[in-house]
N, C-alpha and C positions, 0 to 999 in steps of 0.2 A: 618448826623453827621460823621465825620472824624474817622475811624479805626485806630489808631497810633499798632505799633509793638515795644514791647522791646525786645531788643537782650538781651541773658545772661548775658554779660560783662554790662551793664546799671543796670541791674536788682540786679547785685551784688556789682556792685559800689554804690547803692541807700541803699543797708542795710549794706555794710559795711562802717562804721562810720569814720576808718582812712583813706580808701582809696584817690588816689588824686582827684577821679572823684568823689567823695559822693556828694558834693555842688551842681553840676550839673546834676548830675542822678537824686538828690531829687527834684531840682526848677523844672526840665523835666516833672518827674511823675505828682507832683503836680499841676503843670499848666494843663497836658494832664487830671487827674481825677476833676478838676475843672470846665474846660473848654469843655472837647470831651468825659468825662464819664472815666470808666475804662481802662487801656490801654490793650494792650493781652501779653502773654505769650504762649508759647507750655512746654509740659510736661517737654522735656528736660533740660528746663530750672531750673526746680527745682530739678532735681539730678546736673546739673551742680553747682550752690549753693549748694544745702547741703554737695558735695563732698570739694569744698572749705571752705565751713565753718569748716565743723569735722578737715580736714586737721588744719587749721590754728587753731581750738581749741586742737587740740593735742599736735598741735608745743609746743603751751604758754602753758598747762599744764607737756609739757616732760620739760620746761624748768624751772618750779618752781620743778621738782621733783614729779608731781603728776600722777595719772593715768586716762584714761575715764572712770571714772563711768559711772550708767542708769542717775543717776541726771544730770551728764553732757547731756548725749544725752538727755535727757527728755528737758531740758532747750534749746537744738537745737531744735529739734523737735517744740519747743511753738514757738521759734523765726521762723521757715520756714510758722506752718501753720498761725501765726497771719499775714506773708506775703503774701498768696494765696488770703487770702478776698481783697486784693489790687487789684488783676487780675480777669479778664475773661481769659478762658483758649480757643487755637484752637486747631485740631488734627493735629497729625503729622500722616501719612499713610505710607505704602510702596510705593505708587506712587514718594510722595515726597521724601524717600529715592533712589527710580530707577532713578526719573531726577536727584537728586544731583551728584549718582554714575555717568551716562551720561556725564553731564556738565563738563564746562573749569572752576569750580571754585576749586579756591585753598587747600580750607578750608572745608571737607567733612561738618564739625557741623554747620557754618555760610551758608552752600550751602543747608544744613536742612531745617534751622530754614528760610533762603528766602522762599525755596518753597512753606513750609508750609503757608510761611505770604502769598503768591501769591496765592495760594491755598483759602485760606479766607477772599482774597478780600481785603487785607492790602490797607492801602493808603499811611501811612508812615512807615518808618525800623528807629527807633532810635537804633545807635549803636555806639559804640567808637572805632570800629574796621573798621572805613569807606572804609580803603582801600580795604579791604577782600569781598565789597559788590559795585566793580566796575562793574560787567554784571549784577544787579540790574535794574529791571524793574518800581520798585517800587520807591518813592523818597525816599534819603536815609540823615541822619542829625545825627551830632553825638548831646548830648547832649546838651552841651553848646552851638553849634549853636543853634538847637530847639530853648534853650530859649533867644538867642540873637535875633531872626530870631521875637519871639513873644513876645516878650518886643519892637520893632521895628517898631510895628505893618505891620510886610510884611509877614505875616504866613495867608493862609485860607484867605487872603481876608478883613483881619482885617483893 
């Protein structure tokens, strides 16, 4: 069975509902947890989301005039962990922070979150940030390829 990787930027394009890339983060997910099981995540990914989310719940409540309450965070909080049972999760190590620090890649968190996939034996990197994951070892798909790629039937052999 095929280990797919979601990058952050996917993972929060899939739970936020306005985003441009929601349509395609979601068909992504869903084909991958239908099809190849679970998809992964690394821890960072869910401070990256929740940091996003609080933000952009703050914004919309400073703009109605309100404040963050615990109900606000508590209702984040249900939304991040009702999205963890969606994942298997991989480690992220110091190693994979020493090669990121190392390496020619751009982007220290995108140069993370590779090693770690590479680290766990990743097969694929879905990401929206394809550019940022050009010295990728791994094959790399942003989302809506993925699922053009597996609608197409030219994915895995299909």
């Amino acid at each position: 069975m095929k280990k797919i990787f979601i990058d952050a930027n996917v993972a929060l394009d899939y739970i936020e509902g306005d985003s441009k890339g929601h349509a395609s983060a979601r068909e992504a997910i869903n084909i991958i947890r239908h099809e190849y099981g679970k998809p992964y995540i690394t821890p960072s990914t869910v401070t990256i989301i929740w940091y996003y989310m609080e933000k952009a719940f703050t914004r919309h409540l400073t703009k109605l005039n309100l404040s963050y309450k615990d109900a606000e965070k508590n209702r984040l909080r249900k939304n991040v962990e009702s999205l963890l049972h969606q994942f298997w999760f991989i480690d992220q190590t110091r190693i994979n922070v020493e090669q990121s620090i190392l390496s020619e890649w751009g982007d220290i968190e995108d140069s993370i979150q590779y090693h770690a996939a590479k680290s766990a034996g990743m097969d694929i990197i879905i990401t929206n940030d394809h550019n940022d994951f050009w010295l990728s070892e791994i094959d790399v798909y942003s989302s809506s390829n993925f699922v053009s790629l597996y609608l197409g039937g030219r994915l895995f052999g299909r």
